[in-house]
Every structure is written in structure tokens, then in C-alpha cells.
N, C-alpha and C positions, 0 to 999 in steps of 0.2 A: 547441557547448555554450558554456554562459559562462565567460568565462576564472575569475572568483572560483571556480564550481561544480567543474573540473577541481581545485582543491587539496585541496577536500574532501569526501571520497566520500560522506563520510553529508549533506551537501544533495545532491549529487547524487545520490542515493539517493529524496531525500526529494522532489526536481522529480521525478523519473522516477514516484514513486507518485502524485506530484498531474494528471501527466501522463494516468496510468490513470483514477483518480476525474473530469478534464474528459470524458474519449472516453467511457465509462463512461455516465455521464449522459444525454450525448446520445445513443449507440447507443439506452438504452432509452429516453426523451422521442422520438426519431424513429422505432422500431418501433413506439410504441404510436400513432402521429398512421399509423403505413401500415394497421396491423391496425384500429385502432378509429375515433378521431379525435383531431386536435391534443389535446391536455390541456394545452400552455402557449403561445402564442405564439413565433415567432423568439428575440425580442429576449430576453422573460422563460427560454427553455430555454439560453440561452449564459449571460443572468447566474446560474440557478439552479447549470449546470455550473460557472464561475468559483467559488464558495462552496464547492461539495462538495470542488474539486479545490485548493483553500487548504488548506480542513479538515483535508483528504486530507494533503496535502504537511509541515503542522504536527504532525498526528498521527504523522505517520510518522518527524518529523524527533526530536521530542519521543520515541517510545516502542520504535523500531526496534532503539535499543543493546540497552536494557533486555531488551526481548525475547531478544535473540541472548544475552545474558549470563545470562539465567536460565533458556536452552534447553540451554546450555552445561555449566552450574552441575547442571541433571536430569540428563545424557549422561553428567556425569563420578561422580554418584550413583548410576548403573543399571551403570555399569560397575563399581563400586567394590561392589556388592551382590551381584553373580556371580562375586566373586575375581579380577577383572583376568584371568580366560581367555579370553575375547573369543568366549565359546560363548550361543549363546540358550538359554536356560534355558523358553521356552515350549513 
């Protein structure tokens, strides 16, 4: 991995998601060229995967804390609404 990405775990977090959205792309661009027929070209399905898996890697660099911090922020509201017994109340 790249030495800058090992210091910090949320870009490496955020290559590892853009890494998903490149493979991602192409898995389905190359199932549908085996099941139906090509739908893009070589050249145009790596640059279309490049875009998605930017996208991908910005979005996730961008919104990944946030997320965890207001998934956090419910967990410690769902607990705090069943008296800290740590019982499910469903």
C-alpha cells in the first residue's frame, strides 16, 4: 500500500471503497458483454470503472466518519431509551 495511505486509515479506507466501485463496474460491464453483448467498449468500460471508483473513493472519504458518528450517536440513544440494561426490549 502507499506509504502516505498507511498513516491514515480513513484514505485508506476510502482507496479500499474506490477499489470496490473499480472491480464492481467491471464485474457487471463484463457479465453483461458474456450474457447479452458488449454494452461499452474495452477502453470506454476501464475509463467508465476509473469515474465510478474516484466517485466511490471521494464519497466514502468525504461521508464514511460522518456516517460512523451518527450510527454511534443512534446506538448510544437506543441504549439510553431501555435504561442502560442492555436487555432488547423487542
Amino acid at each position: 500500500m502507499l506509504a502516505f495511505a498507511r498513516r491514515n486509515p480513513r484514505l485508506t479506507s476510502a482507496l479500499l471503497w474506490g477499489a470496490v466501485g473499480v472491480m464492481t463496474v467491471l464485474v457487471l460491464v463484463q457479465g453483461y458483454a458474456l450474457l447479452v453483448d458488449p454494452l461499452l467498449p474495452f477502453t470506454q468500460g476501464a475509463l467508465l470503472a476509473v469515474v465510478v471508483g474516484a466517485a466511490t473513493a471521494a464519497g466514502a472519504y468525504v461521508f464514511e466518519h460522518r456516517i460512523a458518528e451518527w450510527a454511534a450517536r443512534r446506538a448510544m440513544r437506543e441504549t439510553e431509551s431501555h435504561g442502560g440494561d442492555d436487555k432488547s426490549k423487542s
